[in-house]
mmJSON file of the N, C-alpha and C atoms, coordinates in Angstrom:
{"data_MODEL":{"atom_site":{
"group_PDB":["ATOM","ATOM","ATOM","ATOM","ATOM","ATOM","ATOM","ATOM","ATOM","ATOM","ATOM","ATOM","ATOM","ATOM","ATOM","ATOM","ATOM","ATOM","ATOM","ATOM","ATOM","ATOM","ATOM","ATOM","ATOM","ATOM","ATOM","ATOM","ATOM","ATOM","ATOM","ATOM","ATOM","ATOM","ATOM","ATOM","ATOM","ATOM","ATOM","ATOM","ATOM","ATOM","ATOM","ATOM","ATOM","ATOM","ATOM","ATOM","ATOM","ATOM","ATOM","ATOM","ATOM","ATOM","ATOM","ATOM","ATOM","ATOM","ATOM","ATOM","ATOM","ATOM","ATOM","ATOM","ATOM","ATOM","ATOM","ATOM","ATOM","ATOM","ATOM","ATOM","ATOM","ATOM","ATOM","ATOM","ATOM","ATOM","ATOM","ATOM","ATOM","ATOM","ATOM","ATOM","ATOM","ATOM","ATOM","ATOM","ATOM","ATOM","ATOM","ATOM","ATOM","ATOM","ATOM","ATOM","ATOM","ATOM","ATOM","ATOM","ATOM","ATOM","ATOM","ATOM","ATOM","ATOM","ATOM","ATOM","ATOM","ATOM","ATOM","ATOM","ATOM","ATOM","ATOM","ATOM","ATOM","ATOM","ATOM","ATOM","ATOM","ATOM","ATOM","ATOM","ATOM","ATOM","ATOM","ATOM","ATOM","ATOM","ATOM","ATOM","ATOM","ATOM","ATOM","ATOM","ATOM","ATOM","ATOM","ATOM","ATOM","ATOM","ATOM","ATOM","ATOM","ATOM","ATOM","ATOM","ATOM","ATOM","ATOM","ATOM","ATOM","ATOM","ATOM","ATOM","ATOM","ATOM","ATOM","ATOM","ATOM","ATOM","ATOM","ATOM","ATOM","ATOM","ATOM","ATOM","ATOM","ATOM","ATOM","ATOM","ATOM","ATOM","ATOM","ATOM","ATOM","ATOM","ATOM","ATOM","ATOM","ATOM","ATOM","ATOM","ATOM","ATOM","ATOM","ATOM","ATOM","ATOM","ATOM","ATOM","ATOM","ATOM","ATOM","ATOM","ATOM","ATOM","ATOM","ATOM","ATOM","ATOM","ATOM","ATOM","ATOM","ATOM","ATOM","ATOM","ATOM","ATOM","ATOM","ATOM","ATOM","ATOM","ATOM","ATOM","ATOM","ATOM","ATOM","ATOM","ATOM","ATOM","ATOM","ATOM","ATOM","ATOM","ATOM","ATOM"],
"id":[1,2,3,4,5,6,7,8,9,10,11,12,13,14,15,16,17,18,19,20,21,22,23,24,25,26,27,28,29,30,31,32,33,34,35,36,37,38,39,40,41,42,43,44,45,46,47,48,49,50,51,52,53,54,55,56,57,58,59,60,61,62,63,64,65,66,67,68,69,70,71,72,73,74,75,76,77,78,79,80,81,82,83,84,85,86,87,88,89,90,91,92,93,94,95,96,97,98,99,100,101,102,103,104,105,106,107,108,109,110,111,112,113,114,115,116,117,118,119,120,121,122,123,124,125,126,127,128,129,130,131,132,133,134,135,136,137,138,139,140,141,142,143,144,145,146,147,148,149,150,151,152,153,154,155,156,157,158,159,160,161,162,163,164,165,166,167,168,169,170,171,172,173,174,175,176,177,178,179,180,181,182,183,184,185,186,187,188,189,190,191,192,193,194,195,196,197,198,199,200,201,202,203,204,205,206,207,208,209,210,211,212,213,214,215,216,217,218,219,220,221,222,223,224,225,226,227,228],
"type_symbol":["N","C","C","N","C","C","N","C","C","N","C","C","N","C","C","N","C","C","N","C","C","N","C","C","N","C","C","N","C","C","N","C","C","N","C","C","N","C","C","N","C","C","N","C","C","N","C","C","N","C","C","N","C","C","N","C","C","N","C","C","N","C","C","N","C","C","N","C","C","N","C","C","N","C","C","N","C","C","N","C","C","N","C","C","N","C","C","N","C","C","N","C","C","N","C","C","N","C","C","N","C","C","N","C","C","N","C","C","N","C","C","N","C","C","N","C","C","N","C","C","N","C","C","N","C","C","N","C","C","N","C","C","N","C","C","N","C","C","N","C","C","N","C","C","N","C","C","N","C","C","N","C","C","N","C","C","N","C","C","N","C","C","N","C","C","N","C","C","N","C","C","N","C","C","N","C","C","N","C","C","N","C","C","N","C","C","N","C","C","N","C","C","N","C","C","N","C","C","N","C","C","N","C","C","N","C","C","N","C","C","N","C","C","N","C","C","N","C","C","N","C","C","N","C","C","N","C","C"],
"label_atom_id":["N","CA","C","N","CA","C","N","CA","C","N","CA","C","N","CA","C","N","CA","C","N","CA","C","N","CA","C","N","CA","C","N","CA","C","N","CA","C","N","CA","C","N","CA","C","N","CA","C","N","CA","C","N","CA","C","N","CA","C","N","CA","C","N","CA","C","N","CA","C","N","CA","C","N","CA","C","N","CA","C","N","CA","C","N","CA","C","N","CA","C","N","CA","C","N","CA","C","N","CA","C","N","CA","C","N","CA","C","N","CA","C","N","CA","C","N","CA","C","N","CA","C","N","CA","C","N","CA","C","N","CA","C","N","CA","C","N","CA","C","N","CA","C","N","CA","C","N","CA","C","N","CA","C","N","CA","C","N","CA","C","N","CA","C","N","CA","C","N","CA","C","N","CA","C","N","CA","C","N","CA","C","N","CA","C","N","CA","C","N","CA","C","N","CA","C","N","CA","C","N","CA","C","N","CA","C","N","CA","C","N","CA","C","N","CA","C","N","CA","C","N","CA","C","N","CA","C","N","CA","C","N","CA","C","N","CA","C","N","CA","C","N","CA","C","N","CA","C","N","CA","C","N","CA","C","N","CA","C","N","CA","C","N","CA","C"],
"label_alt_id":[null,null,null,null,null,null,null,null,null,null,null,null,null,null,null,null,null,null,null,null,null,null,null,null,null,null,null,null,null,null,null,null,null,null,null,null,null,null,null,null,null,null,null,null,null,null,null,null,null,null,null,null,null,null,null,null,null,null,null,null,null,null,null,null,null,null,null,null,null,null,null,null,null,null,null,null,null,null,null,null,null,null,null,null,null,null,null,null,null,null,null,null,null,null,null,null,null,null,null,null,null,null,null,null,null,null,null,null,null,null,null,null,null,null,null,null,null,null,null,null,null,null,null,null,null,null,null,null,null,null,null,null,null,null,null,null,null,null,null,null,null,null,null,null,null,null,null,null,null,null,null,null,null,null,null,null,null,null,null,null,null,null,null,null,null,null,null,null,null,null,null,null,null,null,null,null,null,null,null,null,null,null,null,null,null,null,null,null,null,null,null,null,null,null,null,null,null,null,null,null,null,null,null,null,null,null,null,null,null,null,null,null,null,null,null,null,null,null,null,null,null,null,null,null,null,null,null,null],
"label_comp_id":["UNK","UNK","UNK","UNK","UNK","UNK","UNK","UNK","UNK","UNK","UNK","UNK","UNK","UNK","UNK","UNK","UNK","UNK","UNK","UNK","UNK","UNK","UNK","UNK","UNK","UNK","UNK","UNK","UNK","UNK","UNK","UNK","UNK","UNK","UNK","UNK","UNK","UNK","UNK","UNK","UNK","UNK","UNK","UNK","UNK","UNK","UNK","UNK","UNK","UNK","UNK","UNK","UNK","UNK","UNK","UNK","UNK","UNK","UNK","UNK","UNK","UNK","UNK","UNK","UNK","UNK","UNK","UNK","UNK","UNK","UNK","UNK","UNK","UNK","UNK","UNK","UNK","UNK","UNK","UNK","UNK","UNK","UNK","UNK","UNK","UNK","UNK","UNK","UNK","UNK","UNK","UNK","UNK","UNK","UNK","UNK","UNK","UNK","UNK","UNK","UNK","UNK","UNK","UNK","UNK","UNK","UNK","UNK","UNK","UNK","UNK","UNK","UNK","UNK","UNK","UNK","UNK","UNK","UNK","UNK","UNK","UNK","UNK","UNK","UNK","UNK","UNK","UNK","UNK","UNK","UNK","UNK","UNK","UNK","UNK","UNK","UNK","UNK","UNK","UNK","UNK","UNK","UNK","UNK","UNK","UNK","UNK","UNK","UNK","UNK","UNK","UNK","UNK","UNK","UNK","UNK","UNK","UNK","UNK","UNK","UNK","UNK","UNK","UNK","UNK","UNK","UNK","UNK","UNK","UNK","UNK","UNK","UNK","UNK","UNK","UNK","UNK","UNK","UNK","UNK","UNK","UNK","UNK","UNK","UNK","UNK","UNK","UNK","UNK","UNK","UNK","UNK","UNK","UNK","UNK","UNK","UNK","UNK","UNK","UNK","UNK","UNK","UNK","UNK","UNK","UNK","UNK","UNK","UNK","UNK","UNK","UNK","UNK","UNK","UNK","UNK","UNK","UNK","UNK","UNK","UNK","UNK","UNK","UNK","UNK","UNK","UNK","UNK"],
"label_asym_id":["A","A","A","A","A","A","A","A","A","A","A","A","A","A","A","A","A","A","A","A","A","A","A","A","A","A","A","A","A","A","A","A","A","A","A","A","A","A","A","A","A","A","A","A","A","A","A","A","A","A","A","A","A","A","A","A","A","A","A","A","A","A","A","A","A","A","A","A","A","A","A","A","A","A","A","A","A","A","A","A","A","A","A","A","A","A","A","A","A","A","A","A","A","A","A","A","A","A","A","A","A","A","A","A","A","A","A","A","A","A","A","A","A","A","A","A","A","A","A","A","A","A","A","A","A","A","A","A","A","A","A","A","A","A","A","A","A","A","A","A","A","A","A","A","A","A","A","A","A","A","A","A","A","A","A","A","A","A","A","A","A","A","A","A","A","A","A","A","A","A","A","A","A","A","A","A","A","A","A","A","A","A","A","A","A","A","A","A","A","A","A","A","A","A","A","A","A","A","A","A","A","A","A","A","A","A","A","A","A","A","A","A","A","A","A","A","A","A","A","A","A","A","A","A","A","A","A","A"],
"label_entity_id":["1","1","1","1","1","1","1","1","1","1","1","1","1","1","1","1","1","1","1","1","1","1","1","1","1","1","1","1","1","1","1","1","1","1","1","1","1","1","1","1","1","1","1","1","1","1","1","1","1","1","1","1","1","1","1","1","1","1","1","1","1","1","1","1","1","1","1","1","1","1","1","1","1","1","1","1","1","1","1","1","1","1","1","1","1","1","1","1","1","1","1","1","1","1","1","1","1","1","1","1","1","1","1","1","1","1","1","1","1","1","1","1","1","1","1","1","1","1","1","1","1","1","1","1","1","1","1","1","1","1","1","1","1","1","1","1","1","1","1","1","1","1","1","1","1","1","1","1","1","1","1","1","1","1","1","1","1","1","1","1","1","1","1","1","1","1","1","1","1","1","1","1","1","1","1","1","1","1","1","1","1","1","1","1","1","1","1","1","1","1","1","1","1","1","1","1","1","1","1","1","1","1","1","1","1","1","1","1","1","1","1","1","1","1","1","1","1","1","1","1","1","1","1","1","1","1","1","1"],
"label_seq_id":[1,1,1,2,2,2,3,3,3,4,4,4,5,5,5,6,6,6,7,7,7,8,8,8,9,9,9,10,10,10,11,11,11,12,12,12,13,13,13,14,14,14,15,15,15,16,16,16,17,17,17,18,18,18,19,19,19,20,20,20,21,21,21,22,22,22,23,23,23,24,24,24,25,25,25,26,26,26,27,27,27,28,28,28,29,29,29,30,30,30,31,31,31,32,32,32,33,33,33,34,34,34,35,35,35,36,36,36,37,37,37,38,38,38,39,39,39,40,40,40,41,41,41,42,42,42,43,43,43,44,44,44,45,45,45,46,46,46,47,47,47,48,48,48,49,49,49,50,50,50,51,51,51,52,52,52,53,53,53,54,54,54,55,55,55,56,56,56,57,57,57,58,58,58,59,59,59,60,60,60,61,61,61,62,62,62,63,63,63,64,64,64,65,65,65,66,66,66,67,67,67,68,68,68,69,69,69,70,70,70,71,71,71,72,72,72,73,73,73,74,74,74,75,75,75,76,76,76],
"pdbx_PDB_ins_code":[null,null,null,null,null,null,null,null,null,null,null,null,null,null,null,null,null,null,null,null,null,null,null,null,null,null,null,null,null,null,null,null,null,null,null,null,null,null,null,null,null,null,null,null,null,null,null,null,null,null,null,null,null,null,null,null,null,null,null,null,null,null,null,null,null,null,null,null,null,null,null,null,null,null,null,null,null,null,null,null,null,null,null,null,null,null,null,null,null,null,null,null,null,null,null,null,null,null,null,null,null,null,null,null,null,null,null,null,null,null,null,null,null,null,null,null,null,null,null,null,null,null,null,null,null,null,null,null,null,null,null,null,null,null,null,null,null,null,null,null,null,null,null,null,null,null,null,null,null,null,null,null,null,null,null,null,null,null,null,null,null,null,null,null,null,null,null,null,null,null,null,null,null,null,null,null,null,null,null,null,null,null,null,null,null,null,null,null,null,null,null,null,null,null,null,null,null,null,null,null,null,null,null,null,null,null,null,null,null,null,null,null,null,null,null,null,null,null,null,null,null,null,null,null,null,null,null,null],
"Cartn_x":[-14.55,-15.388,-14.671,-15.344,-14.939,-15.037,-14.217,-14.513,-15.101,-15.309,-15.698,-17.115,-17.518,-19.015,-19.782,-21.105,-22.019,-22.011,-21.628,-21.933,-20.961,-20.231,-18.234,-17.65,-17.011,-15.781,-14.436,-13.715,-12.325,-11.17,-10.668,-9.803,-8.515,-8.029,-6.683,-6.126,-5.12,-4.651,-3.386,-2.442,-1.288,-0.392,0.435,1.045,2.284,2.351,3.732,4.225,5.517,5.84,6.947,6.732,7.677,7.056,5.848,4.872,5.237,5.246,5.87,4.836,3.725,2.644,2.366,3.042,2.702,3.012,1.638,1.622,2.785,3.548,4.12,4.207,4.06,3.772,5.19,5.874,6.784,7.047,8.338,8.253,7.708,7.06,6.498,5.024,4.601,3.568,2.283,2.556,1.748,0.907,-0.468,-1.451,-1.383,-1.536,-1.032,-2.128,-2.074,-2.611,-2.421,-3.56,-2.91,-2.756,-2.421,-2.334,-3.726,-4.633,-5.539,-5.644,-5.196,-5.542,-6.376,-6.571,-7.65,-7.062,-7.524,-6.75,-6.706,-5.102,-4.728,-5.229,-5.622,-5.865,-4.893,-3.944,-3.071,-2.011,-0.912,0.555,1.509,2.552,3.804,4.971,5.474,6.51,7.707,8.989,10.203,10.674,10.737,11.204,12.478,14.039,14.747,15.716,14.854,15.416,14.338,14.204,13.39,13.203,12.278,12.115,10.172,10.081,8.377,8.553,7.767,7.374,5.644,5.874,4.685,4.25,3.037,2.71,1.3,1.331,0.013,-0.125,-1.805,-2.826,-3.561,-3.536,-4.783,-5.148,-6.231,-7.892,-8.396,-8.595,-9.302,-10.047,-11.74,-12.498,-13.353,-14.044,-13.816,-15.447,-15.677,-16.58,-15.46,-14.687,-13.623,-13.277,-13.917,-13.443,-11.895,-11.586,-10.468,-10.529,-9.439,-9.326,-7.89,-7.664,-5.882,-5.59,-5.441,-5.463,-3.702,-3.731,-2.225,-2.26,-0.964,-1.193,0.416,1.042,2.385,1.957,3.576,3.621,4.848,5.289,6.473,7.211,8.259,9.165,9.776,10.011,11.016,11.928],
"Cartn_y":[49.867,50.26,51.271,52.291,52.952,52.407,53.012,52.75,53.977,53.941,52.135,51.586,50.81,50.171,50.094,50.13,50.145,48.887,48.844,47.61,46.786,47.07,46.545,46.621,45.595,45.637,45.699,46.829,47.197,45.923,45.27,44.535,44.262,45.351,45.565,47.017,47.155,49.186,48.601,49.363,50.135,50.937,51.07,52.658,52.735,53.878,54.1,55.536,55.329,56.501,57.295,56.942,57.872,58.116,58.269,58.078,59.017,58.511,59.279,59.557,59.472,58.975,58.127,56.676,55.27,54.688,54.035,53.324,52.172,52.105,50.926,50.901,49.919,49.718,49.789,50.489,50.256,49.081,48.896,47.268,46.763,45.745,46.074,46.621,47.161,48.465,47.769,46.615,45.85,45.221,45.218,44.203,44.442,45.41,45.756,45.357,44.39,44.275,44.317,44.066,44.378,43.304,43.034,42.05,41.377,41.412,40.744,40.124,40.458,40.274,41.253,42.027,43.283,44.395,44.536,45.67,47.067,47.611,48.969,49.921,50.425,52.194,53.066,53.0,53.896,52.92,53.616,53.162,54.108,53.635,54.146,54.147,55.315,54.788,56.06,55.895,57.066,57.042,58.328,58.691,58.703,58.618,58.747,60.13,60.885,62.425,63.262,64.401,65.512,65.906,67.136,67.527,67.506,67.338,67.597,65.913,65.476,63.881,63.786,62.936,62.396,61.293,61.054,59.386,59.209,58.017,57.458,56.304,56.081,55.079,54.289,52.986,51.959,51.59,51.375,50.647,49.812,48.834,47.605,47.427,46.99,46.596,44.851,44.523,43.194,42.574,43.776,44.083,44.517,44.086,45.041,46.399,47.216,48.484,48.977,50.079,50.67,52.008,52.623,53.816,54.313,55.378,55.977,57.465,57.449,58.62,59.143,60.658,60.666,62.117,62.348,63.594,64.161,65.445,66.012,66.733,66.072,66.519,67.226,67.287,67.812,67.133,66.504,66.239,66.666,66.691,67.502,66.826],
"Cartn_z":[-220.053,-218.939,-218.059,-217.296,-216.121,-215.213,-214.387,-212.876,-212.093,-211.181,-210.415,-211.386,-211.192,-211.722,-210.496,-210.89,-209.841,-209.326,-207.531,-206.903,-206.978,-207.84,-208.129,-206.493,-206.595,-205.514,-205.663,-205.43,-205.746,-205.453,-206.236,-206.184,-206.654,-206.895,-207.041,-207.105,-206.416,-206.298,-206.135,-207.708,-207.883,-208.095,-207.777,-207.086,-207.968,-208.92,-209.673,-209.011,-208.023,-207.236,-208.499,-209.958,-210.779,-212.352,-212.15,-213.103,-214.478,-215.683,-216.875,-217.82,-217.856,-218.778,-219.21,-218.745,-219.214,-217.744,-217.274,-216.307,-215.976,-214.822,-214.39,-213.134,-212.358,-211.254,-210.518,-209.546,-208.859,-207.983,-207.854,-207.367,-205.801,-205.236,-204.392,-203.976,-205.29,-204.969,-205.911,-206.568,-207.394,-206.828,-206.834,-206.442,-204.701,-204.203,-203.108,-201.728,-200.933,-200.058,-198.483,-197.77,-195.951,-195.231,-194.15,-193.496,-193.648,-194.112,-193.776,-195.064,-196.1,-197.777,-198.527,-197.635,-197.679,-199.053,-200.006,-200.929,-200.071,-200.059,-199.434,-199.79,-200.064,-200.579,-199.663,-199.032,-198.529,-198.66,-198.99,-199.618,-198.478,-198.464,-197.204,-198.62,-199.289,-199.962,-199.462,-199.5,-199.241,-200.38,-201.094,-202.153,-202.035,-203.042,-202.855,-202.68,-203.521,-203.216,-203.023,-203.015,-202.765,-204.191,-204.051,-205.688,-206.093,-206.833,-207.773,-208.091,-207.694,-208.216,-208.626,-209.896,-210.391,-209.842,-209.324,-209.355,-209.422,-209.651,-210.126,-209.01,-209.552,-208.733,-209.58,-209.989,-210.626,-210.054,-210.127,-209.27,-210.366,-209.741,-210.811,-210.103,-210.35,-209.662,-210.34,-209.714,-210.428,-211.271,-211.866,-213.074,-214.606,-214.037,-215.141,-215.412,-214.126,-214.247,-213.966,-214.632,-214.106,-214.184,-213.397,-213.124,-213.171,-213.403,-212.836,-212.445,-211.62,-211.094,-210.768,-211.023,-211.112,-210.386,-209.976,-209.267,-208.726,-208.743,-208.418,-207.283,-206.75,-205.649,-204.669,-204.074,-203.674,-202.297,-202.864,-201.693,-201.185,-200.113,-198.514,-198.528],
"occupancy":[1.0,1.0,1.0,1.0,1.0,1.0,1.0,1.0,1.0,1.0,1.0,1.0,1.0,1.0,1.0,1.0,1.0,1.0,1.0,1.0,1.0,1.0,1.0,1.0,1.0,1.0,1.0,1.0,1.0,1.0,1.0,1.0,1.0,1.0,1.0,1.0,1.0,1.0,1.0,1.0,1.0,1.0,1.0,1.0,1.0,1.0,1.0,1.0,1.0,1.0,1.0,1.0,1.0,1.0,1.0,1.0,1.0,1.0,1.0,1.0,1.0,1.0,1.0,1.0,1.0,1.0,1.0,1.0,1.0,1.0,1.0,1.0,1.0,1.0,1.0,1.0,1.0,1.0,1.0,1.0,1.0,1.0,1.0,1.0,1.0,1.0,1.0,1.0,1.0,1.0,1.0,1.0,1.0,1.0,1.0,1.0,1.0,1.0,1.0,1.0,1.0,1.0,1.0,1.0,1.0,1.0,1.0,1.0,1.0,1.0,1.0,1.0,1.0,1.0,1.0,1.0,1.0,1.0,1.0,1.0,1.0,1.0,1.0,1.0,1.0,1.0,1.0,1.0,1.0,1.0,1.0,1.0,1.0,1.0,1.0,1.0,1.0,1.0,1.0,1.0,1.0,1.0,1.0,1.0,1.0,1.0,1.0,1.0,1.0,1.0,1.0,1.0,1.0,1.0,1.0,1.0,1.0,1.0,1.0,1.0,1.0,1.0,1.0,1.0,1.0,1.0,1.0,1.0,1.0,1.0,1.0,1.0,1.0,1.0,1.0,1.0,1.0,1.0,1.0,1.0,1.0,1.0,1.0,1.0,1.0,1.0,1.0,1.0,1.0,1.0,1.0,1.0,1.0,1.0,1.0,1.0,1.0,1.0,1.0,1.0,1.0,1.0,1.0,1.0,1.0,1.0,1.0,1.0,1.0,1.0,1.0,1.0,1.0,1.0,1.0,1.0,1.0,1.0,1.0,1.0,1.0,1.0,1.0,1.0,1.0,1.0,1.0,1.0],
"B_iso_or_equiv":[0.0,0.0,0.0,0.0,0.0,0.0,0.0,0.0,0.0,0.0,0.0,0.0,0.0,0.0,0.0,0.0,0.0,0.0,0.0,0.0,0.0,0.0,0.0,0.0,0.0,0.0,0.0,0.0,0.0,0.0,0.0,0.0,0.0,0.0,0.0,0.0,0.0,0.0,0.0,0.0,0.0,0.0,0.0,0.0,0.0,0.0,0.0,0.0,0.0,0.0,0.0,0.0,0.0,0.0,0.0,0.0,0.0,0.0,0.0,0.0,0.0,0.0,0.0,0.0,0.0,0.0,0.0,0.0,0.0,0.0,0.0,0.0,0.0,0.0,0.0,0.0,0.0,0.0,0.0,0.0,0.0,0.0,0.0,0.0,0.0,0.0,0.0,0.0,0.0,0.0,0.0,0.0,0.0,0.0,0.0,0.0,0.0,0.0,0.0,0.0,0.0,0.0,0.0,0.0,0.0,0.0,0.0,0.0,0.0,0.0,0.0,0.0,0.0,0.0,0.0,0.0,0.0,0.0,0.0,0.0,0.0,0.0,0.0,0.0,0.0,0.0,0.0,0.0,0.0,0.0,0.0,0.0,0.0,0.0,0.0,0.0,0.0,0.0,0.0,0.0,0.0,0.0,0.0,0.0,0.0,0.0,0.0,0.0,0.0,0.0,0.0,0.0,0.0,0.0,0.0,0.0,0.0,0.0,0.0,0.0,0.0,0.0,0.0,0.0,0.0,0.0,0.0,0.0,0.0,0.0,0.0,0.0,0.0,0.0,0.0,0.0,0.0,0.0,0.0,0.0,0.0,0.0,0.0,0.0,0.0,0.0,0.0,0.0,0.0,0.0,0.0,0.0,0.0,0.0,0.0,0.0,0.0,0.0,0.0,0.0,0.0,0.0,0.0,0.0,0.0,0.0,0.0,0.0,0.0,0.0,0.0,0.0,0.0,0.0,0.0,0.0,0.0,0.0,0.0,0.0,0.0,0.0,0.0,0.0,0.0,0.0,0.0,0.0],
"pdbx_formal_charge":[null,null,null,null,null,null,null,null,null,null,null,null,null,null,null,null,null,null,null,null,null,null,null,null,null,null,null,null,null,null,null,null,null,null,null,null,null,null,null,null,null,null,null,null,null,null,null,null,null,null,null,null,null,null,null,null,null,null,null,null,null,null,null,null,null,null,null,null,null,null,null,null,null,null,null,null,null,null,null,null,null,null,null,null,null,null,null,null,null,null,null,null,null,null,null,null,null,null,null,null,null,null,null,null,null,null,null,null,null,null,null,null,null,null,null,null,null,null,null,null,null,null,null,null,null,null,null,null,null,null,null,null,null,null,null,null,null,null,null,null,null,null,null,null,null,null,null,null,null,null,null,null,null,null,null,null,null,null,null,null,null,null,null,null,null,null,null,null,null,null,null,null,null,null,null,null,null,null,null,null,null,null,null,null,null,null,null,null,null,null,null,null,null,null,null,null,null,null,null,null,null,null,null,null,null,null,null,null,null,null,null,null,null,null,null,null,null,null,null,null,null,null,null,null,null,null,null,null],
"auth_seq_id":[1,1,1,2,2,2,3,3,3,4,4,4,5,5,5,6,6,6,7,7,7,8,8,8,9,9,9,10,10,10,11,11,11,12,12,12,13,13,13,14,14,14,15,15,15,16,16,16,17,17,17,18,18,18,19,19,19,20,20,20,21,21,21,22,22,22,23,23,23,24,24,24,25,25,25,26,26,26,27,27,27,28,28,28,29,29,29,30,30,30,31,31,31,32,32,32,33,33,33,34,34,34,35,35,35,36,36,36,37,37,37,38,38,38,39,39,39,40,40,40,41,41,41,42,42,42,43,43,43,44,44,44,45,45,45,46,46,46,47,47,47,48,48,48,49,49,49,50,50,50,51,51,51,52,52,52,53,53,53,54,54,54,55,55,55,56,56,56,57,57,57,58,58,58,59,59,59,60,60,60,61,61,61,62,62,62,63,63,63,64,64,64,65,65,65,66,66,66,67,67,67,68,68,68,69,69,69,70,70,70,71,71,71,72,72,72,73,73,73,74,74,74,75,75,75,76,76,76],
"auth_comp_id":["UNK","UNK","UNK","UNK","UNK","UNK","UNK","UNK","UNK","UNK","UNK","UNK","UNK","UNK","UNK","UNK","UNK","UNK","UNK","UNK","UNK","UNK","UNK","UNK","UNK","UNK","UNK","UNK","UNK","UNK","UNK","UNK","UNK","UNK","UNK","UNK","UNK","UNK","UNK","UNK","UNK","UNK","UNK","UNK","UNK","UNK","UNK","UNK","UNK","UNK","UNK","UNK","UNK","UNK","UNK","UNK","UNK","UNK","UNK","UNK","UNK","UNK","UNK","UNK","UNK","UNK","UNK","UNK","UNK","UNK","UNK","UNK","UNK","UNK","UNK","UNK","UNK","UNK","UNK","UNK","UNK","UNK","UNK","UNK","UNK","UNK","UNK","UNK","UNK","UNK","UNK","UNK","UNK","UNK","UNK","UNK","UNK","UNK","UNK","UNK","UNK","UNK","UNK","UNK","UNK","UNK","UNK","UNK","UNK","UNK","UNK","UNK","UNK","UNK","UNK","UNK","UNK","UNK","UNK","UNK","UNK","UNK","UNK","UNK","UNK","UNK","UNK","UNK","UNK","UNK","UNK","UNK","UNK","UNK","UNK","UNK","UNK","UNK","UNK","UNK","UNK","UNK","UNK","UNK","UNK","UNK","UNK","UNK","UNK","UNK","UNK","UNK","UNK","UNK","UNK","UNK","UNK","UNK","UNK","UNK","UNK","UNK","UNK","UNK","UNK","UNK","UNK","UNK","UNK","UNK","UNK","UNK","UNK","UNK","UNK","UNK","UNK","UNK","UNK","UNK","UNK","UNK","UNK","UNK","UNK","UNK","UNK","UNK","UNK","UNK","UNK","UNK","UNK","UNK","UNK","UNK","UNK","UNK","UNK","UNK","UNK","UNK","UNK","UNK","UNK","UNK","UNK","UNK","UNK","UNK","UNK","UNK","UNK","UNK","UNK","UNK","UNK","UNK","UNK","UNK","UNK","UNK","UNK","UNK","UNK","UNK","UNK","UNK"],
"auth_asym_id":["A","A","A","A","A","A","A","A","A","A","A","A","A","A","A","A","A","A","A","A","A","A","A","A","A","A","A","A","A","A","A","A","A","A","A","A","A","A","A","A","A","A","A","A","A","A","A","A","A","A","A","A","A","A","A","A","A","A","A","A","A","A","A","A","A","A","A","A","A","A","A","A","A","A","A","A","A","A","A","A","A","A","A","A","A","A","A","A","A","A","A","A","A","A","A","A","A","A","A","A","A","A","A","A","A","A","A","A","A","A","A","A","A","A","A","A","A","A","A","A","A","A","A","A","A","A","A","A","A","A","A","A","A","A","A","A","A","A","A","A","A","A","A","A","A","A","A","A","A","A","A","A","A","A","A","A","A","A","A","A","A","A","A","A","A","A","A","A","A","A","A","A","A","A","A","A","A","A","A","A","A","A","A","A","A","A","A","A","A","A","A","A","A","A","A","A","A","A","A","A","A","A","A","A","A","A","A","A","A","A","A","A","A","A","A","A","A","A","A","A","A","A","A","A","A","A","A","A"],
"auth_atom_id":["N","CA","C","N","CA","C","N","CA","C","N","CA","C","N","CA","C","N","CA","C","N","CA","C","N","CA","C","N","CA","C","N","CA","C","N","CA","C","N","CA","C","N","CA","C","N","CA","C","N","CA","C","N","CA","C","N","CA","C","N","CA","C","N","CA","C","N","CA","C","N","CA","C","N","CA","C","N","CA","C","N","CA","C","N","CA","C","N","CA","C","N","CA","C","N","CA","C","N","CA","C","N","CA","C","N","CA","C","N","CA","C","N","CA","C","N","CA","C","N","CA","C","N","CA","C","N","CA","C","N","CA","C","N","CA","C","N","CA","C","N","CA","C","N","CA","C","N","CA","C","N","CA","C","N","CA","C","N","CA","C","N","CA","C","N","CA","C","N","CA","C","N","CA","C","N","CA","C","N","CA","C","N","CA","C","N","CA","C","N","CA","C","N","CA","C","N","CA","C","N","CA","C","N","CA","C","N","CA","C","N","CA","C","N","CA","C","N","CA","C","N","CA","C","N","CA","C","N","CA","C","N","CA","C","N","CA","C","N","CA","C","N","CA","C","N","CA","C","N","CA","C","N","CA","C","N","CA","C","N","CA","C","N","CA","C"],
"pdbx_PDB_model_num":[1,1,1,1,1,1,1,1,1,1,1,1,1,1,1,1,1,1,1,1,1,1,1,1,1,1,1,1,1,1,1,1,1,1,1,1,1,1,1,1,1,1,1,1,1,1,1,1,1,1,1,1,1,1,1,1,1,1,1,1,1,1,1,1,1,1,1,1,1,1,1,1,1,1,1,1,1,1,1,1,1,1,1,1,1,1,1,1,1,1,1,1,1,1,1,1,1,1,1,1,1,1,1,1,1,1,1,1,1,1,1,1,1,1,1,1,1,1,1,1,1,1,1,1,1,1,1,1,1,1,1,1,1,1,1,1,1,1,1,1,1,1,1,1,1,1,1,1,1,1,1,1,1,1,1,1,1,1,1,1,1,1,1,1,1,1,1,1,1,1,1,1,1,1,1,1,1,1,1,1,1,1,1,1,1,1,1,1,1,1,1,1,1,1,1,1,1,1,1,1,1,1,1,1,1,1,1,1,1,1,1,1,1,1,1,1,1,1,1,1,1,1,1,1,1,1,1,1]
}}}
C-alpha cells in the first residue's frame, strides 16, 4: 500500500539523519513522539560535522500505509 490512505491516521514518523539507500532509523529518532504522545512531524537533530547530508523520513499510517521521503541537504 501507499501512503497516506484515505482517512488513515499517521502513526508513526522516522528520521534517518545519515540515510544510504536502505532505511534505518537513527537512535532516538524511532517511533518518534511529543509530550503529549502525539506523533512529531518535526524532528530537532545536530549533525556532527558540516558537509552534504542525506536523510530520510517514514510515515506509517495505521491502514498500513507507508511512505519515505528522503532529501540532501547542507550543513553549516
Amino acid at each position: 500500500m501507499g501512503y497516506p490512505d484515505a482517512g488513515a491516521k499517521t502513526i508513526n514518523v522516522q528520521w534517518d539523519f545519515d540515510y544510504g539507500k536502505r532505511f534505518s532509523s537513527t537512535p532516538g529518532y524511532s517511533f518518534v513522539r511529543g509530550s503529549k504522545k502525539e506523533v512529531a512531524l518535526v524532528a530537532q537533530y545536530e549533525f556532527p560535522a558540516s558537509g552534504t547530508k542525506r536523510i530520510a523520513c517514514k510515515v506509517q499510517d495505521d491502514m498500513g500505509g507507508e511512505g519515505l521521503w528522503t532529501a540532501e541537504i547542507e550543513v553549516k
